[in-house]
C-alpha positions as CSV (number, residue, x, y, z in Angstrom):
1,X,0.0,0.0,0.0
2,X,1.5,3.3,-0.8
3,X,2.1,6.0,1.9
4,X,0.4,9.5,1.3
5,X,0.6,12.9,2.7
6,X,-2.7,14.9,2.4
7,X,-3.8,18.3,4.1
8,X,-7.3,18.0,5.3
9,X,-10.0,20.9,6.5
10,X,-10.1,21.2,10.4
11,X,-13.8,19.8,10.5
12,X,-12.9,17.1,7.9
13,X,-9.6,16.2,10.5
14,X,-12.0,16.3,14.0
15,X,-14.8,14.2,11.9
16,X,-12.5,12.0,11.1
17,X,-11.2,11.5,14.6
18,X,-14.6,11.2,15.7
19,X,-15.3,8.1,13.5
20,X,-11.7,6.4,15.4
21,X,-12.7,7.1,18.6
22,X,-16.4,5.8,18.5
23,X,-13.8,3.0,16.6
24,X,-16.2,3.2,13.5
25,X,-12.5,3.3,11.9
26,X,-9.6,1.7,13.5
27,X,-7.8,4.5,11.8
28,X,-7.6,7.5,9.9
29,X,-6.7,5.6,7.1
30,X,-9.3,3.3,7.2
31,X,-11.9,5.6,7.1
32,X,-10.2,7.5,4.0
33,X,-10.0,4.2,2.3
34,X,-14.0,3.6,3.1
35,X,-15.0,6.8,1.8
36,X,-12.6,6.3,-1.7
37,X,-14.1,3.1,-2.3
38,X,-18.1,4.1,-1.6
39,X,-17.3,7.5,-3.8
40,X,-15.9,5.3,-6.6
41,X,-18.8,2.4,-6.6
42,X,-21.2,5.7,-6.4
43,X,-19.6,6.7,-9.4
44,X,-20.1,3.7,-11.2
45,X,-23.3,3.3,-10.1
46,X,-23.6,6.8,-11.9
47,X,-22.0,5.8,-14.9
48,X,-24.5,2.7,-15.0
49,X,-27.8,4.7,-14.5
50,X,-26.7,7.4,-17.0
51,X,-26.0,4.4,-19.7
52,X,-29.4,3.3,-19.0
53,X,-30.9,6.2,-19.5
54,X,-28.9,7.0,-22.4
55,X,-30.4,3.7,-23.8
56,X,-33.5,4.6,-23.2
57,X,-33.5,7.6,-24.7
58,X,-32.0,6.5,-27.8
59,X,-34.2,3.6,-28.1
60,X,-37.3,5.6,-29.4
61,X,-39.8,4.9,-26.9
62,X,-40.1,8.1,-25.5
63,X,-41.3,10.9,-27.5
64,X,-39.5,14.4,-26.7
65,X,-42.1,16.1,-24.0
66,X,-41.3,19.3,-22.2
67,X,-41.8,18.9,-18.3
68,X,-45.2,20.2,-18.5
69,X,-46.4,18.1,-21.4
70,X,-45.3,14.9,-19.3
71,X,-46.6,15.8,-15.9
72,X,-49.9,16.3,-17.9
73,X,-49.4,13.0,-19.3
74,X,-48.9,11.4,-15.9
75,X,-51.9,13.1,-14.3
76,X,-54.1,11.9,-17.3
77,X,-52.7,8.1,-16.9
78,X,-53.5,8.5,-13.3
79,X,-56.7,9.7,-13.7
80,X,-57.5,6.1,-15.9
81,X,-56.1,4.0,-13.5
């Protein structure tokens, strides 16, 4: 594992040693670590939504609507249901 140096905020530093004394971390590095990890399987959980809806989009089913037109839409559907 490689050894970093990083300059953190002063709430970011007494959150941190917050989480290792309520030993939510057994250390500072641990909790960095955490945080990378959930911010990069956010990210690809981002990646993955936008794709779909990218898909979507492309596919055709959807007809271009302007916010309005669809909430109109919606309330009509609703309104059958």
């Amino acid at each position: 594992m490689t050894r970093q140096s990083i300059s953190l905020t002063a709430p970011n530093e007494e959150w941190l040693k917050n989480q290792v004394n309520a030993e939510e971390f057994s250390s500072k590095s641990e909790a960095i670590n955490f945080l990378i990890k959930k911010a990069r399987s956010q990210e690809e959980f981002y990646d993955f939504v936008r794709a779909k809806l990218d898909r979507g989009e492309k596919s055709g089913f959807v007809k271009k609507q302007t916010k309005e037109e669809m909430l109109a839409e919606f309330k009509k559907d609703l309104g059958n249901v």
